[in-house]
C-alpha positions in Angstrom: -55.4 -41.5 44.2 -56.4 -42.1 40.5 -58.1 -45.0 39.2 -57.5 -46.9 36.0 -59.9 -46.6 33.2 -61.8 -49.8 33.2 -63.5 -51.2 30.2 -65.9 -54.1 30.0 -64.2 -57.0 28.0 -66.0 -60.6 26.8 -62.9 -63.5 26.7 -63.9 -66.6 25.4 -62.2 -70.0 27.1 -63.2 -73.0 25.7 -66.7 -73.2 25.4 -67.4 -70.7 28.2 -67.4 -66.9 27.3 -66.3 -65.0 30.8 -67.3 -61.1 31.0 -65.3 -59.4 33.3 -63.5 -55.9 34.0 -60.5 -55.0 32.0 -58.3 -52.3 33.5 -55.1 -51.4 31.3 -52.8 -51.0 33.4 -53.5 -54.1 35.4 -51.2 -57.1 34.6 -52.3 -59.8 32.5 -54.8 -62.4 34.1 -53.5 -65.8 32.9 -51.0 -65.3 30.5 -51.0 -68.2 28.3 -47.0 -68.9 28.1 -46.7 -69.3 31.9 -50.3 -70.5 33.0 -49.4 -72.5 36.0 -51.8 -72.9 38.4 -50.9 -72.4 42.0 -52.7 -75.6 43.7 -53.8 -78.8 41.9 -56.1 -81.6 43.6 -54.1 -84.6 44.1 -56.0 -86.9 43.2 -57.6 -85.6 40.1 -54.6 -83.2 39.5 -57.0 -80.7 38.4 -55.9 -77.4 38.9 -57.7 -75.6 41.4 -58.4 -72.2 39.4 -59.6 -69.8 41.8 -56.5 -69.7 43.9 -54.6 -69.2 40.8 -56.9 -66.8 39.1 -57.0 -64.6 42.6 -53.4 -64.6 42.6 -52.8 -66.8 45.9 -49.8 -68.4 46.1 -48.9 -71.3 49.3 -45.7 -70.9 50.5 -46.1 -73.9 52.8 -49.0 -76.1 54.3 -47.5 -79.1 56.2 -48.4 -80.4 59.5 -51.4 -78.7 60.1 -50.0 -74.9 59.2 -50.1 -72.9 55.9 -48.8 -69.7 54.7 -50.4 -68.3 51.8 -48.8 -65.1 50.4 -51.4 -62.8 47.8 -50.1 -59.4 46.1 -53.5 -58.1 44.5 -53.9 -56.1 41.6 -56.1 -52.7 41.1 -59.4 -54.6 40.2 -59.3 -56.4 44.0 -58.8 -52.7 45.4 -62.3 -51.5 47.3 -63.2 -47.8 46.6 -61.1 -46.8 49.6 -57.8 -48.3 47.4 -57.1 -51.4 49.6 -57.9 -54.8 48.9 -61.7 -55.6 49.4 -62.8 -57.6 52.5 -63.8 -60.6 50.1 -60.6 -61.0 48.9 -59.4 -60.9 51.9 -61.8 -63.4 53.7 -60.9 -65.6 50.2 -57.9 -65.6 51.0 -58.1 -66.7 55.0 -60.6 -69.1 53.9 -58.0 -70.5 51.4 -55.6 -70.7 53.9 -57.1 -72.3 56.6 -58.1 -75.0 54.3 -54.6 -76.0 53.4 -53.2 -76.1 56.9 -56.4 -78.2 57.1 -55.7 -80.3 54.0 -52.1 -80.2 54.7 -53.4 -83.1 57.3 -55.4 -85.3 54.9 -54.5 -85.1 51.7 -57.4 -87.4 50.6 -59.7 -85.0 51.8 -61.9 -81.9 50.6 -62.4 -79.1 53.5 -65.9 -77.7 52.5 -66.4 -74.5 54.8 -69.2 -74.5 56.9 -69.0 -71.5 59.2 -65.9 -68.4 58.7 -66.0 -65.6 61.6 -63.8 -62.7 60.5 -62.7 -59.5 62.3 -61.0 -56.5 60.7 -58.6 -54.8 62.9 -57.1 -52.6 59.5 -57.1 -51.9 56.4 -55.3 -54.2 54.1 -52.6 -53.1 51.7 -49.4 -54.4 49.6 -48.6 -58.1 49.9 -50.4 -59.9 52.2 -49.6 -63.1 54.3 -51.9 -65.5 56.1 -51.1 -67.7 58.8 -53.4 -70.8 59.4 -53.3 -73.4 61.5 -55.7 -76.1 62.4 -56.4 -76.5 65.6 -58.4 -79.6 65.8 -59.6 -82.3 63.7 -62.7 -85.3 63.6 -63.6 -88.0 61.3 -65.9 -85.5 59.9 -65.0 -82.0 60.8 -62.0 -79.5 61.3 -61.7 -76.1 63.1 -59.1 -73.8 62.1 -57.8 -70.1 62.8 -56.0 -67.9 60.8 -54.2 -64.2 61.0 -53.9 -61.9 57.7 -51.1 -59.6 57.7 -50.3 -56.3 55.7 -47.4 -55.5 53.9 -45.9 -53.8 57.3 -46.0 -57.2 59.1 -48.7 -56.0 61.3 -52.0 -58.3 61.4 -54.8 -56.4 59.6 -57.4 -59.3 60.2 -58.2 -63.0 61.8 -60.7 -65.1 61.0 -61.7 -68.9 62.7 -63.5 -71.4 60.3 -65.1 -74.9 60.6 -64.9 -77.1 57.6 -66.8 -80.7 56.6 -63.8 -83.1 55.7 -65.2 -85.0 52.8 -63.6 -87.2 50.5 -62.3 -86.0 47.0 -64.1 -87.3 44.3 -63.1 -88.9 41.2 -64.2 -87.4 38.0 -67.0 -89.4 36.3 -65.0 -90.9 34.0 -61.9 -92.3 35.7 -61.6 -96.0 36.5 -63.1 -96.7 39.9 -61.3 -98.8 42.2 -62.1 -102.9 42.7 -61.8 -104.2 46.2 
């Protein structure tokens, strides 16, 4: 297994300079032509950019259920070659909040509490399964199985999230009753 020569790199966006690892051979980040994010808040229809800048992508997340498919590049590889445990538990996190969301729209799932097990490594494409398994005013409890590019599951991970309204940004018209 040979590793990529990895560079340091600066990248100014907007006003904010980001320093982050560079590896050649890696695809491009966010190429500019194509930048579509993969989720956008509904309400503020700003794009959510972690989810896109990880790579996540949600198949579906209706009805309390989301799929969330993720191929990861070289720099989310652990020094064992296969995708890192925090990308990993991003990704269940991720998911379990859409099939949670997928329920309220209105509504921000802030994680509280995430309890992961490994059961494999984790390599090639990787799907997550969520569901939510029950919901109150205030709170949500979700699972949620990982699976390797074989099909087989790799990890699981249950979460509680705080439901809390989405916020409009500070300058949008507010509502009159």
């Amino acid at each position: 297994l040979t590793k990529p020569a990895c560079a340091p790199s600066n990248q100014a966006t907007a006003s904010v300079t980001l320093r982050h690892w560079h590896c050649p051979n890696s695809p491009p980040r966010h190429p500019q032509t194509t930048h579509k994010p993969h989720m956008t808040s509904p309400h503020t229809k700003q794009p959510v950019f972690f989810s896109d800048f990880m790579g996540f992508d949600v198949a579906q997340a209706e009805h309390g259920q989301a799929q969330v498919h993720y191929q990861p590049r070289p720099e989310h590889l652990n020094a064992f070659g296969v995708v890192h445990g925090g990308a990993c538990m991003a990704l269940m996190d991720m998911a379990m909040a859409a099939a949670v969301r997928s329920q309220s729209p209105a509504m921000r799932a802030a994680t509280v509490q995430m309890n992961t097990q490994f059961f494999a490594p984790a390599q090639g494409t990787l799907t997550a399964h969520a569901h939510c398994l029950q919901r109150t005013a205030t709170l949500a409890f979700a699972e949620v199985t990982l699976h390797g590019a074989d099909g087989k599951p790799c990890a699981k991970a249950s979460g509680t999230f705080k439901l809390v309204r989405e916020l409009l940004p500070r300058n949008a018209a507010q509502p009159t009753a």
